[in-house]
N, C-alpha and C positions, 0 to 999 in steps of 0.2 A: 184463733190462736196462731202467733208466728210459730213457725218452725224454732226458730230461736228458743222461745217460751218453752214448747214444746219437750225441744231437747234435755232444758236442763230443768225444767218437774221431774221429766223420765231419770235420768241421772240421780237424782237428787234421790226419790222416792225408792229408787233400788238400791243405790248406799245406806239409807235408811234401812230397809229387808235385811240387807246382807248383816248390821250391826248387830239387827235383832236377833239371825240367825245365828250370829257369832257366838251371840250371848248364850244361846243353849246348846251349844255346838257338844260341849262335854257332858251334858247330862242324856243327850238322845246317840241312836246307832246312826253309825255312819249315813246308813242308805238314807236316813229320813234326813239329814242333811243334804243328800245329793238330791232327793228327791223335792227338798221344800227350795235348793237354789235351781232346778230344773224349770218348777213351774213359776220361780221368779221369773226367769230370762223367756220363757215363754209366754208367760202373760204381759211383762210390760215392754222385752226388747221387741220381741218378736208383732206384737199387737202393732197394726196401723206401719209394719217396717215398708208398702209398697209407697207409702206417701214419703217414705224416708231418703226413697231413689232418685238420687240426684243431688242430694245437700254435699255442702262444701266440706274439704277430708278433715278441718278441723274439727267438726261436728261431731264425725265419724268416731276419731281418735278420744274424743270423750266420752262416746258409746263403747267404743272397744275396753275404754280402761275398764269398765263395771264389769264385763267380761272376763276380764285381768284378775278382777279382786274374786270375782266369786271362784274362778279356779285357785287362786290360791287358798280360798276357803277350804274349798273341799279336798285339799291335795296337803291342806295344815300348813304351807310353807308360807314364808314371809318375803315383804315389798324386797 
C-alpha cells in the first residue's frame, strides 16, 4: 500500500470514529469521550507513525487536521 493510500483510509477511518463519537457525545461522561478519542488517536494515528517519518508536510497537515477535530471534540468548541 502507498503511503498516499495509506494516508487517506487513516484520515478517513478516524473522521468516521470521531462522527461516531459525536453522536453519543451527550448521552456518555465526559471522561468516556476523552478516553474513547484517546484510544482513537492511539490506535490508528499513533500505529505504524515510524513508517510515517519523512512523508511530505502536506500529508502531515491532513493528519494533524484529525487531531484538530478530535480536540475540538472534546473541548465541545467548533471549526
Amino acid at each position: 500500500m502507498s503511503t498516499r493510500t495509506h494516508v487517506s483510509k487513516t484520515i478517513s477511518s478516524c473522521f468516521a470514529a470521531l462522527c461516531h463519537i459525536r453522536s453519543v457525545r451527550r448521552s456518555v461522561r465526559k471522561q468516556v469521550v476523552l478516553s474513547l478519542v484517546s484510544s482513537l488517536v492511539l490506535s490508528q494515528l499513533d500505529y505504524g507513525s515510524a513508517t510515517l517519518a519523512g512523508i511530505p508536510e502536506y500529508k502531515l497537515v491532513r493528519l494533524q487536521s484529525v487531531l484538530h477535530a478530535a480536540a475540538r471534540l472534546i473541548c465541545g468548541r467548533r471549526k
